[in-house]
C-alpha positions as CSV (number, residue, x, y, z in Angstrom):
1,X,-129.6,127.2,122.5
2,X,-128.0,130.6,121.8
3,X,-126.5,130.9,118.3
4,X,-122.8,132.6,118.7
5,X,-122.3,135.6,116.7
6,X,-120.5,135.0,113.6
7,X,-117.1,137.4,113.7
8,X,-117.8,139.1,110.5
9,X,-120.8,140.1,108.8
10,X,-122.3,137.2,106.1
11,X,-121.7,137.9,102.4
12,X,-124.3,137.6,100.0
13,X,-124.3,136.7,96.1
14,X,-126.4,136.3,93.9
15,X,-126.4,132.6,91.8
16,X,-127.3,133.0,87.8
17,X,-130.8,132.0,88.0
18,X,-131.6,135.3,90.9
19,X,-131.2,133.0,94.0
20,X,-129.3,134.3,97.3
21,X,-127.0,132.2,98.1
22,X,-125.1,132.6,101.6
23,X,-121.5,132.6,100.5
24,X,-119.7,129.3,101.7
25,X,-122.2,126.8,101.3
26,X,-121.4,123.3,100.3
27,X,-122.1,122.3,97.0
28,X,-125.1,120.4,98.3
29,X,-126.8,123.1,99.6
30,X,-126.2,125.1,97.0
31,X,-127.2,122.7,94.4
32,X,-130.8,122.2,96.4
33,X,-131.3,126.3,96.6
34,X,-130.5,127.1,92.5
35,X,-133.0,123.6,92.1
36,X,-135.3,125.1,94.4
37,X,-136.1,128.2,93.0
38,X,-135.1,128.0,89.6
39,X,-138.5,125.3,89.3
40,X,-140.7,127.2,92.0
41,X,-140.4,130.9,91.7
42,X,-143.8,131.5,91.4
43,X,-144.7,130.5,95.0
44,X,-141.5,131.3,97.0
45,X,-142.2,133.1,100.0
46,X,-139.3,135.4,99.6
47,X,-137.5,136.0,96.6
48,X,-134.4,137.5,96.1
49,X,-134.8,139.6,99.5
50,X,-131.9,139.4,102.1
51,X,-132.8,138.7,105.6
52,X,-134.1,141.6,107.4
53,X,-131.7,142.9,110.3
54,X,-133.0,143.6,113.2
55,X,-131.3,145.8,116.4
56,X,-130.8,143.8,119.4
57,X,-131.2,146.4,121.9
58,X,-134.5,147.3,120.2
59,X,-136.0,143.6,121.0
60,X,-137.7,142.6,124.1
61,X,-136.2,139.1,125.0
62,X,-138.5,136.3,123.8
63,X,-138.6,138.3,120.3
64,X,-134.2,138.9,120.6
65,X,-134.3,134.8,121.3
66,X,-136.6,134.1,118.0
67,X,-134.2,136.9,115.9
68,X,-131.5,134.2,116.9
69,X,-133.3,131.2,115.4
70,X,-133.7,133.2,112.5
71,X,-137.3,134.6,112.3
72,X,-138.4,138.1,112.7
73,X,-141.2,138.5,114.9
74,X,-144.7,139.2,113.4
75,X,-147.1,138.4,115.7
76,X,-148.6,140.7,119.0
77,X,-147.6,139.0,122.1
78,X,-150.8,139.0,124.3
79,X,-151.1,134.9,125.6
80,X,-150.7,135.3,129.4
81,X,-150.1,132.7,131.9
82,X,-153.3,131.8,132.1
83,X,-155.0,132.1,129.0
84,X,-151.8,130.0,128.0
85,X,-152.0,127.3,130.5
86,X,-156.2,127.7,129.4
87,X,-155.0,127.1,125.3
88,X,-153.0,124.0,126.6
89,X,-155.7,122.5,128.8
90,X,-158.3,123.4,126.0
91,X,-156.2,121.3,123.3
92,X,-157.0,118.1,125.3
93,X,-160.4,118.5,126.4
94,X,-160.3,116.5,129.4
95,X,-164.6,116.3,129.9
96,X,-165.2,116.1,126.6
97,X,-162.8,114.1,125.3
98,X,-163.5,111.5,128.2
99,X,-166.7,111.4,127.4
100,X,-166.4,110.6,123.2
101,X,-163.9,108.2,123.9
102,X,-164.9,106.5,126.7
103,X,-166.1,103.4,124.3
104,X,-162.8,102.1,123.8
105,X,-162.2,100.6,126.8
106,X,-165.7,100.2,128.2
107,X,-166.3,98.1,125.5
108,X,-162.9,96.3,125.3
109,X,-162.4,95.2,129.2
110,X,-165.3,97.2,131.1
111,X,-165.1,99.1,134.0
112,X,-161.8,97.5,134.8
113,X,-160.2,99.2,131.7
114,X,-161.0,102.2,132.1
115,X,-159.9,102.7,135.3
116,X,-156.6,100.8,135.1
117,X,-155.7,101.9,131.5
118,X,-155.9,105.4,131.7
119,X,-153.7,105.3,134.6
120,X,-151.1,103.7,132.6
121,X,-151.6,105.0,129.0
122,X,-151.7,108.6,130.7
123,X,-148.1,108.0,132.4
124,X,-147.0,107.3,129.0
125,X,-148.6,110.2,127.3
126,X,-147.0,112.2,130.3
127,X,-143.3,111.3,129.2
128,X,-144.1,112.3,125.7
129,X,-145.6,115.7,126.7
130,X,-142.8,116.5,129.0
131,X,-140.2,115.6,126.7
132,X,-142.3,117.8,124.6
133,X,-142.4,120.7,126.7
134,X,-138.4,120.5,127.3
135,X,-137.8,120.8,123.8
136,X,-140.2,123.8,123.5
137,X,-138.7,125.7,126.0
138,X,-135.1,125.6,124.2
139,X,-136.7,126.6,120.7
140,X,-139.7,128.4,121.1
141,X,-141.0,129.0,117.6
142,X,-144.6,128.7,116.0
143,X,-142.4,125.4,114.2
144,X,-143.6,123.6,117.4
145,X,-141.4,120.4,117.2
146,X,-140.6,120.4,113.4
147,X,-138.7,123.4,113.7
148,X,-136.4,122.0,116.9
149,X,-134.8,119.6,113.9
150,X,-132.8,122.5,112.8
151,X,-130.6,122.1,115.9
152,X,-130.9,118.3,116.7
153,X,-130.6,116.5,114.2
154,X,-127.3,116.1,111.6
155,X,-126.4,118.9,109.5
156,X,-127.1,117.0,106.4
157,X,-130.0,115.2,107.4
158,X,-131.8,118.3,108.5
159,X,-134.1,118.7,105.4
160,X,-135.0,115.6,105.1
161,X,-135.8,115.1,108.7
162,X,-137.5,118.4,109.2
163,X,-139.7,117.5,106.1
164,X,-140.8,113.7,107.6
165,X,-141.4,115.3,111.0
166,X,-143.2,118.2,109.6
167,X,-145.7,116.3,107.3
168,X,-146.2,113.9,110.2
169,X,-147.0,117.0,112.3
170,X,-149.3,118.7,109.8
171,X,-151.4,115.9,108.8
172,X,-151.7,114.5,112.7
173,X,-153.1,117.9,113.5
174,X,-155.5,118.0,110.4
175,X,-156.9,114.9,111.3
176,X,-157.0,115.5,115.0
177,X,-158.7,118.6,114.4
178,X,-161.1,116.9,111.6
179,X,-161.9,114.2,114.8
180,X,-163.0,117.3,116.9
181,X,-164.7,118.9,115.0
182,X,-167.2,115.3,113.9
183,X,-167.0,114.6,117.9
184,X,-168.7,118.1,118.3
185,X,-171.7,117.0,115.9
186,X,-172.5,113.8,117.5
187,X,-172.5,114.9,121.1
188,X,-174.8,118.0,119.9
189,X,-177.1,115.5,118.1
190,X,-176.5,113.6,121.0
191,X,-178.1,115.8,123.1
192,X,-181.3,116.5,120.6
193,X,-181.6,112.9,120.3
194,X,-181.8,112.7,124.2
195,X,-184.5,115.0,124.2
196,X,-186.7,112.4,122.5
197,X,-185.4,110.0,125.1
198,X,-183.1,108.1,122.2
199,X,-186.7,107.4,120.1
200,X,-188.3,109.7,118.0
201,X,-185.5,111.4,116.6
202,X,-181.6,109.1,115.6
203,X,-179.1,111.5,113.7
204,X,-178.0,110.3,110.4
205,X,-174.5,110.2,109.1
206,X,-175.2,113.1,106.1
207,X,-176.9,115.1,109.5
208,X,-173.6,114.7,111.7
209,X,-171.8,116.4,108.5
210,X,-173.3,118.9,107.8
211,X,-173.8,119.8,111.7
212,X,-169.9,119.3,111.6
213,X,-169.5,121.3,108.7
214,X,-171.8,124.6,110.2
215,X,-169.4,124.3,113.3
216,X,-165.9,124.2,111.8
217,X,-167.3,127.3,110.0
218,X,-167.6,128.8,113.2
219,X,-164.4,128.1,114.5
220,X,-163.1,129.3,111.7
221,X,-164.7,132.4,111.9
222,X,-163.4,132.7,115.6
223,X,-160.2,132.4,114.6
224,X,-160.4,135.0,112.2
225,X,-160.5,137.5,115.0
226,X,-157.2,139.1,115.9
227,X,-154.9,137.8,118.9
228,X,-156.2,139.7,121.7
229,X,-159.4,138.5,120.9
230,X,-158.3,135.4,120.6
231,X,-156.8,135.3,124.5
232,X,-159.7,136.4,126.0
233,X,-161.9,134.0,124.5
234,X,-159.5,131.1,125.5
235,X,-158.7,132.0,129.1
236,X,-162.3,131.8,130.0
237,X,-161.9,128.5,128.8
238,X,-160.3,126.8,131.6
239,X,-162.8,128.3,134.3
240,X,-165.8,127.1,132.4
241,X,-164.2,123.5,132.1
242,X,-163.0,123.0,135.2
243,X,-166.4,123.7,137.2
244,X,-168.2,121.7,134.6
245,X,-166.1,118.7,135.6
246,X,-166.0,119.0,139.1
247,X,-170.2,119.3,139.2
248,X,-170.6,116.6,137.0
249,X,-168.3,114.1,139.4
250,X,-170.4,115.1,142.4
251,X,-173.5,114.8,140.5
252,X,-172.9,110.9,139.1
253,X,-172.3,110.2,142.4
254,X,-174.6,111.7,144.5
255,X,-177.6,110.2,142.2
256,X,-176.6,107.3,141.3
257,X,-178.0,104.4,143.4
258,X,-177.1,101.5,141.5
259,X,-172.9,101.6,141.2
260,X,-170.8,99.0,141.1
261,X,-168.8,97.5,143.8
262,X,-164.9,98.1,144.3
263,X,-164.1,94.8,143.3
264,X,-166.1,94.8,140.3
265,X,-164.7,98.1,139.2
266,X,-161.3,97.7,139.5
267,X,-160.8,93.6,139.1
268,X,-163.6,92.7,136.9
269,X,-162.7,92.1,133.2
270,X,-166.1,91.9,131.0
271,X,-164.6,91.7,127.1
272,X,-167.4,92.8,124.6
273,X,-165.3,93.4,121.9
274,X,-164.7,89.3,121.2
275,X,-161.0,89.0,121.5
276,X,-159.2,86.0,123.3
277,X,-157.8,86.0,125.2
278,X,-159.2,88.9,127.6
279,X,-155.9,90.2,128.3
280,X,-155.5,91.1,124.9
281,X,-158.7,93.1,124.4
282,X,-157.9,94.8,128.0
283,X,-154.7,96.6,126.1
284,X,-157.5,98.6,123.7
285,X,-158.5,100.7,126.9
286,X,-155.1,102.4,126.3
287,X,-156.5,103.6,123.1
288,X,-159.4,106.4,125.4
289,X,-155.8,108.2,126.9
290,X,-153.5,108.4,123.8
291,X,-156.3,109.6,122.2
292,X,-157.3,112.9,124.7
293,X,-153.6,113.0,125.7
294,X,-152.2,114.2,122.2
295,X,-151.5,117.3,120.3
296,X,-148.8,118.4,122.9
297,X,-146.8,120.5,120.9
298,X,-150.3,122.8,120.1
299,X,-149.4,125.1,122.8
300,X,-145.8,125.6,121.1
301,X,-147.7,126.4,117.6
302,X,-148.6,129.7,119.6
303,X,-145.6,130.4,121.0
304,X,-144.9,133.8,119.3
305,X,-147.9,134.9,120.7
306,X,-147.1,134.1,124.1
307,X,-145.2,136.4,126.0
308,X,-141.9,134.7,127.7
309,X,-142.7,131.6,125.9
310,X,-139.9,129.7,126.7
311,X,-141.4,129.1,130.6
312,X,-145.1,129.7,129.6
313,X,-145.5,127.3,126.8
314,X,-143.2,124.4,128.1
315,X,-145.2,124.6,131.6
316,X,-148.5,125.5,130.9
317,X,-147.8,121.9,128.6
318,X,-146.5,120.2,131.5
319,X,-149.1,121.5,134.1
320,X,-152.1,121.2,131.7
321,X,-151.3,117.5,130.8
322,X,-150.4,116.3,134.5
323,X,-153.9,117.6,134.9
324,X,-155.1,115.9,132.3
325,X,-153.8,112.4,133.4
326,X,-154.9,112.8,137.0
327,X,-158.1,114.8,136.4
328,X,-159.2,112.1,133.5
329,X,-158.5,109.4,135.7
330,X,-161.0,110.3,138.7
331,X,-163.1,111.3,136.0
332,X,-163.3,108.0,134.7
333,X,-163.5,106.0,138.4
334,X,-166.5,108.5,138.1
335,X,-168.5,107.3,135.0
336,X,-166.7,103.3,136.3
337,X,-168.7,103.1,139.0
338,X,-171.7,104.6,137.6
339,X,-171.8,102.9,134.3
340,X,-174.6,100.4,134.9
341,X,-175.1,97.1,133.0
342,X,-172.0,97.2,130.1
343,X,-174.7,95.8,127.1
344,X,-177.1,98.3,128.2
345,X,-175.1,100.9,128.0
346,X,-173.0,100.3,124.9
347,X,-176.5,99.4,123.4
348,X,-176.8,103.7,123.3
349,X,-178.4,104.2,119.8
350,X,-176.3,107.3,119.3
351,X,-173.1,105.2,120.2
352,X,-172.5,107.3,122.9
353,X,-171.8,105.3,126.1
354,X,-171.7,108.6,128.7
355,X,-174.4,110.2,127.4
356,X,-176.6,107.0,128.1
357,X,-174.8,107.1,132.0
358,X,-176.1,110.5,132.0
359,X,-179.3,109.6,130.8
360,X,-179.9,106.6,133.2
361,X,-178.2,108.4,136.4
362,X,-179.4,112.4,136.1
363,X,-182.5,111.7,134.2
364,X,-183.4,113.7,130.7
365,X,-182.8,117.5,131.8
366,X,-179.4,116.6,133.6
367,X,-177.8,114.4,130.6
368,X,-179.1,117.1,128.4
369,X,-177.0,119.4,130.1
370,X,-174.0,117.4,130.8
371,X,-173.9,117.0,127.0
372,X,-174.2,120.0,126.0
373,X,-171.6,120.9,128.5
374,X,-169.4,118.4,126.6
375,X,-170.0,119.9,123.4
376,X,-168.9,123.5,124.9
377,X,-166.2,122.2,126.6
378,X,-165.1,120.4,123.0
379,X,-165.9,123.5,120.7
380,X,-163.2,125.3,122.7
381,X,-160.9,122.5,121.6
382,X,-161.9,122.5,118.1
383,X,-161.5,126.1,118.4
384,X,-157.9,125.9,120.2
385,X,-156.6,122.7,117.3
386,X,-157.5,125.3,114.8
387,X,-155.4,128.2,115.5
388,X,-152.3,126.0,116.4
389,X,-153.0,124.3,113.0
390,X,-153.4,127.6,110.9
391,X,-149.9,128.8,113.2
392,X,-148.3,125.6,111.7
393,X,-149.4,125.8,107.9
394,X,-148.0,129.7,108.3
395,X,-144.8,128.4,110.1
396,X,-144.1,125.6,107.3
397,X,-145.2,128.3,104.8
398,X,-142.1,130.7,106.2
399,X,-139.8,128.0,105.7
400,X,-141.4,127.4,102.2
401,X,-142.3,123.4,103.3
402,X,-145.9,123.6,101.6
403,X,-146.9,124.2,97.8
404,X,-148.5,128.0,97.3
405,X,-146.3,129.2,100.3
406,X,-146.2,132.2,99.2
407,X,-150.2,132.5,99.6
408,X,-150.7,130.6,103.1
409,X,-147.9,133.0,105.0
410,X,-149.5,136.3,104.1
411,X,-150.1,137.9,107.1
412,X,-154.0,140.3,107.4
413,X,-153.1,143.8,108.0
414,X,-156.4,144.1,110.2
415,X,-155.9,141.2,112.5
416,X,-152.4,140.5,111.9
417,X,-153.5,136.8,111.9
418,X,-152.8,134.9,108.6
419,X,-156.3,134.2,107.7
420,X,-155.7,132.0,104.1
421,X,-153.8,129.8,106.2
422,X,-156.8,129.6,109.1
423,X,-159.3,128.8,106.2
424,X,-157.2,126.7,104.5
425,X,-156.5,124.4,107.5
426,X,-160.6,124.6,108.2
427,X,-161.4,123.4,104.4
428,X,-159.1,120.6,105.1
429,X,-160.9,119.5,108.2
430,X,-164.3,119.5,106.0
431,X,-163.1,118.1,103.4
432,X,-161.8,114.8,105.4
433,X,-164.8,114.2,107.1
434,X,-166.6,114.2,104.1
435,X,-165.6,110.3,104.0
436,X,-168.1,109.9,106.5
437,X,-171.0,110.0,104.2
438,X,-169.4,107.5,102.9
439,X,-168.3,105.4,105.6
440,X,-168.2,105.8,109.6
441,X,-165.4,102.7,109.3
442,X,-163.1,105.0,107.2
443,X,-163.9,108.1,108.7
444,X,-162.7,105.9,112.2
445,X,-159.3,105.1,110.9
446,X,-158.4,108.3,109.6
447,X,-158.9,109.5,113.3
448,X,-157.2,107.0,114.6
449,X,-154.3,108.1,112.0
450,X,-154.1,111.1,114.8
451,X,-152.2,110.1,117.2
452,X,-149.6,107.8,115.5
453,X,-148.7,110.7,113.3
454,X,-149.0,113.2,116.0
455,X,-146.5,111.1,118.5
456,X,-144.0,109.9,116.0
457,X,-143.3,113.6,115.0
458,X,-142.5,114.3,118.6
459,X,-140.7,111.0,118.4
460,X,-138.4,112.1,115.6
461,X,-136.6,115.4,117.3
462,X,-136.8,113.0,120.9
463,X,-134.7,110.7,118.9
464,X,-132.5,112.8,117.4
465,X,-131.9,114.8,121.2
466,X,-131.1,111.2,121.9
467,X,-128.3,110.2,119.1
468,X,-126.7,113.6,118.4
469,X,-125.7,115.2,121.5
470,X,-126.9,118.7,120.5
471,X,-129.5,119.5,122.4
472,X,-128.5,122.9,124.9
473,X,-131.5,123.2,127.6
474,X,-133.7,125.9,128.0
475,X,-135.3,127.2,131.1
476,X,-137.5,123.8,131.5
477,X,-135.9,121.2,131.9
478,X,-136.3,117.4,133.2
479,X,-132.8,117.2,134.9
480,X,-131.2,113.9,135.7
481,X,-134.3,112.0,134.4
482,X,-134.6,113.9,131.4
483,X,-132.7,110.6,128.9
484,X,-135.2,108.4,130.9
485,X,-138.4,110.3,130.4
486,X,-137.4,110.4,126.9
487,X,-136.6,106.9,125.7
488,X,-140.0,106.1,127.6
489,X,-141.6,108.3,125.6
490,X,-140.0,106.6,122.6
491,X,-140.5,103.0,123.6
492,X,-144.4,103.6,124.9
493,X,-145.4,105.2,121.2
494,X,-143.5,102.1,119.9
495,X,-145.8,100.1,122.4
496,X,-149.1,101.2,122.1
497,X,-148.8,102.4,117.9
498,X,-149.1,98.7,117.7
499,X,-152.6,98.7,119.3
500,X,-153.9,101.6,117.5
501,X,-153.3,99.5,114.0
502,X,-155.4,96.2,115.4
503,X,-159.3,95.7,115.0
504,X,-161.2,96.6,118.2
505,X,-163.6,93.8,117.3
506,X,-163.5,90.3,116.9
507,X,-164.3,89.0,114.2
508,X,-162.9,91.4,112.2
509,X,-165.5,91.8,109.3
510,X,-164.9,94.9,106.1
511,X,-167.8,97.0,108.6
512,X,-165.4,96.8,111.5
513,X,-161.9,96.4,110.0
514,X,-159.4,98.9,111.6
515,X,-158.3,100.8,108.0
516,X,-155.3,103.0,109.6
517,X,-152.7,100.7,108.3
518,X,-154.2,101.7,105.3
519,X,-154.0,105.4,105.7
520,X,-150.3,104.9,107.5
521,X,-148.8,103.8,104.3
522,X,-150.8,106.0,102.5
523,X,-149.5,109.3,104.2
524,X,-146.1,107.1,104.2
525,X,-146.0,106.8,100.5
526,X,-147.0,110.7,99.8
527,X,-144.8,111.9,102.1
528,X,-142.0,110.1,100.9
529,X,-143.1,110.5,97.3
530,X,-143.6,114.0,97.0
531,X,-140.3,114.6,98.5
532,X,-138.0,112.9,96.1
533,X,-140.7,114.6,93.1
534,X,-140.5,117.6,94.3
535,X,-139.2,118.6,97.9
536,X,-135.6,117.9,97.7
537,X,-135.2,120.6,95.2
538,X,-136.8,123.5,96.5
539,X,-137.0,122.3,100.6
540,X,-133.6,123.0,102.5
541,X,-135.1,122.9,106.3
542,X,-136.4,126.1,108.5
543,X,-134.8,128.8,107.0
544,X,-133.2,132.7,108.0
545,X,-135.5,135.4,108.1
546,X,-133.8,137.5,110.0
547,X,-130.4,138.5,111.3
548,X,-129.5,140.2,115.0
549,X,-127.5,143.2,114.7
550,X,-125.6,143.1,118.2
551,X,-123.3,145.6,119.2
552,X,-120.3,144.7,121.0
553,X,-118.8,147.1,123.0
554,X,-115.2,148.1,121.9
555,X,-116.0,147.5,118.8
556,X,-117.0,149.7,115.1
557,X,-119.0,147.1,113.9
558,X,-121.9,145.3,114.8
559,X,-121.8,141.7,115.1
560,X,-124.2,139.1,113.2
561,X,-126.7,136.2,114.8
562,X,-128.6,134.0,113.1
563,X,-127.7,130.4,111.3
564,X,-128.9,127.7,109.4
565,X,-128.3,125.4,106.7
566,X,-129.0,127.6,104.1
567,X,-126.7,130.6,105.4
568,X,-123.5,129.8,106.6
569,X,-121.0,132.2,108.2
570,X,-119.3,133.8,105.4
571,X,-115.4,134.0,106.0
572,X,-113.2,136.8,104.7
């Protein structure tokens, strides 16, 4: 949506305590902006500094569409198509994500399951990610979807909204990357542990942290390189995953000699996880799709270092998760049919189901590579969650959302890449898993915490595009079906955030409790919390960071663009 130019030039004065306050604002505003400053000066990202103009006719277009939204740009634009479309396939994973997950509904339905619930849960996921990528295309900012609140939701209700979804956002992505990063360890130990033939050598908890600790290091030092470096490293990405899957389909079913039939694969219920009735444990194989098919908005975290993101980003989503849902599903017909007796298999010491198919079908050098393909193929996605998470933390920061804003937007003049907020968002993702010295139940449910948050923060903006009537289309767009796909995206995460908060396992016992409830009202009660103690009186919603001088022709003086809650048009 293109911001009108105001008709006269926006006045600025200065309030008694040295805040710049847009002349015209209602007193609610103002009262939040002299709170906000007068009690956190020390960590403001700007203070006292008027928005920086910037010349129109100096701008390519994606950077003259972000100086509309209100943000000067600051990054190098070098994501092309297809180390874009290779970042938004990365962020899922497909291979490896398949292959960590595929527990879920192996062990709650069988072979059945999987098949059947991927094809449904992914149809779902699909509606989220393409109401996902419409809204990306209109406001393509590093915001992702917290920052599309600005425009869709009510005036008044912007900061409060903006600061729910963005929390929701933040912490989904900390976790989700936290999940990675632990999934990495265990398929690498996987793999050693393989080598022994699952005997000799079973990693310990304290050995999948620190293994998991060592490689978020790494990605974090990855991501300390500068942008170009950045896109050539992902766009190989996509190449490398996409031959690994395809080999590894022909190779299960070449050598295996011992699959299932038809009828058992796609009819056959086998329940291990002790629920009754059956039907009821079958709805847990939704849990393998929802969990790869998340993070949509990662691609959009990039999106001022994509150039023309607003039909890169959006479709690169759209063509990387379609791929995702169709790809996953063969994938898992795949590992299905090949997956052998379902006590023998889930019986894996390493609780890892397709490294034991790989084991028992390819033999000891072939799973060894097929899981060290896995972990490859799931470093890149570690790799890929952290950069969209550091864009994020620096995005928030700009809008001065987060405490210490001030440090975690400070851009590195060598790499212009903001490295504190990289780091930052990698300590985090240590620091979480952590817990699973303590315990692996705990650990579980604060990934599982990853995709409700994740989903109800695209939820939020879907709703509000819903209610408010102000949504304006950009260049994607979903047409006549676009109010359908949405509410479905809507009433599935309704749907299946029920499953993600119930025990897997019957009987539920304190070693195999599902603990996300716990963690839901736990992120609940901060985020509400910490706004009415302290975010309500500095936190006013994305901010203005820039103005666009345009010329009008006819005319002495340039005309003004650029809006939001905090900056009004100043009248005469």
């Amino acid at each position: 949506m293109d911001p009108k130019p105001s008709e006269h030039a926006a006045q600025r004065m200065s309030s008694s305590d040295g805040i710049e306050v847009a002349a015209g604002l209602d007193d609610k505003a103002t009262r939040r902006r002299q709170s906000a400053f007068a009690r956190r000066r020390s960590s403001a990202v700007v203070e006292e500094t008027p928005a920086a103009i910037v010349e129109a006719s100096e701008l390519s277009v994606a950077d003259r569409r972000l100086a509309e939204m209100g943000y000067v740009q600051v990054y190098k634009r070098e994501f092309s198509w297809l180390s874009t479309f290779s970042f938004a396939m990365s962020v899922s994973g497909l291979y490896a994500s398949v292959a960590t997950t595929f527990i879920y509904p192996f062990e709650s339905g069988g072979a059945s399951s999987v098949v059947w619930c991927w094809l449904i849960s992914g149809f779902g996921c699909y509606c989220i990610a393409l109401s996902v990528a419409e809204l990306v295309s209109a406001y393509p900012t590093s915001g992702g979807l917290y920052f599309t609140c600005k425009y869709l939701a009510p005036e008044d209700w912007v900061p409060e909204i903006s600061w729910l979804c963005g929390w929701l956002n933040l912490l989904g992505q900390v976790a989700g990357a936290a999940s990675t990063e632990y999934g990495c360890a265990q398929l690498l130990l996987a793999a050693v542990s393989m080598q022994s033939g699952f005997t000799s050598y079973i990693p310990t908890d304290r050995q999948t942290v620190g293994v998991m600790a060592a490689l978020t290091l790494l990605h974090g030092s990855l991501n300390s390189l500068n942008t170009a470096a950045l896109e050539k490293i992902t766009k190989t990405y996509v190449i490398f995953h996409f031959a690994v899957l395809l080999s590894c389909c022909i190779t299960l079913l070449v050598m295996c000699d011992y699959k299932h039939s038809s009828s058992y694969t796609w009819t056959k219920v086998v329940d291990n996880s002790g629920w009754s009735p059956p039907g009821w444990s079958f709805l847990f194989g939704f849990l393998s799709a929802s969990w790869t098919m998340t993070d949509y908005d990662a691609t959009a975290h990039i999106a001022e270092e994509i150039k023309n993101p607003e039909i890169k980003a959006p479709w690169s989503i759209a063509l990387a998760l379609g791929f995702t849902w169709i790809g996953g599903w063969l994938f898992n017909i795949v590992l299905a049919y090949c997956s052998g007796d379902p006590k023998h298999t889930l019986g894996n010491v390493v609780v890892q189901p397709v490294a034991q198919i790989f084991y028992d079908v390819i033999g000891k050098g072939g799973g060894i590579f097929f899981t060290v393909a896995a972990f490859l193929v799931l470093n890149f996605t570690a790799m890929t969650a952290i950069q969209a998470g550091a864009r994020t933390i620096w995005a928030y920061s700009r809008d001065e959302m987060l405490p210490g804003s001030r440090i975690w937007y400070k851009i590195n003049k060598s790499t212009n890449t903001p490295l504190y907020a990289v780091w930052l968002f990698a300590i985090c993702c240590i620091l979480i898993n952590l817990i699973g010295l303590g315990s692996y139940i705990a650990i579980s449910a604060i990934f599982n915490l990853t995709a409700i948050a994740l989903d109800w923060s695209y939820c939020i903006p879907i709703i509000c595009k819903l209610l408010y009537g102000k949504f304006e289309r950009g260049p994607f767009h979903l047409g006549i079906f676009s109010k359908a796909i949405n509410v479905w995206a809507v009433v599935w995460t309704t749907f299946v955030t029920i499953i993600y908060v119930m025990p897997t396992i019957r009987p539920v016992t304190p070693q195999n409790m599902n603990y996300v409830v716990v963690f839901m009202v736990a992120v609940a009660i901060f985020a509400v919390g910490y706004w009415y103690a302290a975010g309500r009186y500095y936190y006013i919603g994305p901010r203005v960071k820039a103005q666009l001088i345009m010329g009008m022709e006819g005319e002495d003086k340039p005309h003004l663009s650029g809006s939001s809650i905090d900056e009004k048009k100043a009248t005469e």
